[in-house]
C-alpha positions, 0 to 999 in steps of 0.5 A: 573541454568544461570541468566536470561538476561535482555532484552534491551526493548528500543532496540527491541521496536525501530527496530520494530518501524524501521522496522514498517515505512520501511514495511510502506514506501514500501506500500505507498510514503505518510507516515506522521509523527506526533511527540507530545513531551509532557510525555505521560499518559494512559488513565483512565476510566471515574469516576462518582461523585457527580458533573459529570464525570471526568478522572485522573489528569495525563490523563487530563494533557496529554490530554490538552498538546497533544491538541496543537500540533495536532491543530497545524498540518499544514493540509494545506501542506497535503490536502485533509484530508484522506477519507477511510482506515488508518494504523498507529504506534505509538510508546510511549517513556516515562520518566523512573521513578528513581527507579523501576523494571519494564521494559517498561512504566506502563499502558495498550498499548492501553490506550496510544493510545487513548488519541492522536488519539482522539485529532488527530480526534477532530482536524480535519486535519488528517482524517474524523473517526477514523473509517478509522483505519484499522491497529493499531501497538502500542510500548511503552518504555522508552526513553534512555538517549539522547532523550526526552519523548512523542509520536511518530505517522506515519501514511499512507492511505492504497490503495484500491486493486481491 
């Protein structure tokens, strides 16, 4: 029996993100981009404690250094903040841990996303609900030798068809 090749995670997670702002290009002439250069964590469920609740230190960290960046987004080039229904990518590059075997980062897809769409939400300067997402693509990997870690958000307004 031949060996199993290994699959080039970074490169396939890349076209599809590629392709994904293409696709998303084609739909709309307004596809914003947001870059957070901050090593992303999962979020961690809720513990209860004697003194009240709290999340794992990784996810408070990712939280309060993504926060900034997304105060910092200059709505005022991109007014009106979107009122109805949104698609966004986002794509997670994190730090590949000097030893280890796994090939994409670890962690559940959907705990990335969380915590930077709740601060992009928090903020105010991008849409009024993140009930307004309709379409969610999310990617995660590892960053490749000439590129830091952080997360990656495109995001536009799909119009309405009558």
């Amino acid at each position: 029996m031949p060996p199993a090749k290994r699959v080039d995670t970074a490169s396939m997670v890349r076209r599809f993100v590629g392709d994904t702002v293409l696709l998303m290009r084609q739909q709309s002439d307004d596809v914003r981009v947001l870059r957070i250069p901050v090593e992303p964590a999962p979020a961690s469920r809720p513990k209860v404690g004697k003194y009240g609740v709290y999340y794992s230190k990784a996810h408070q960290r990712f939280r309060n250094e993504a926060k900034p960046w997304c105060d910092a987004w200059d709505a005022d080039a991109y007014t009106p903040i979107w009122i109805g229904p949104i698609a966004i990518l986002v794509e997670v590059v994190c730090t590949r841990p000097k030893t280890g075997k796994l090939i994409a980062p670890r962690g559940d897809v959907d705990n990335f996303v969380k915590i930077p769409l709740d601060n992009m939400t928090q903020s105010g300067k991008f849409w009024t609900d993140d009930a307004q997402i309709l379409i969610l693509h999310t990617a995660k990997r590892y960053a490749t030798d000439d590129e830091e870690a952080g997360v990656n958000i495109h995001w536009h307004k799909i119009e309405e068809i009558n």
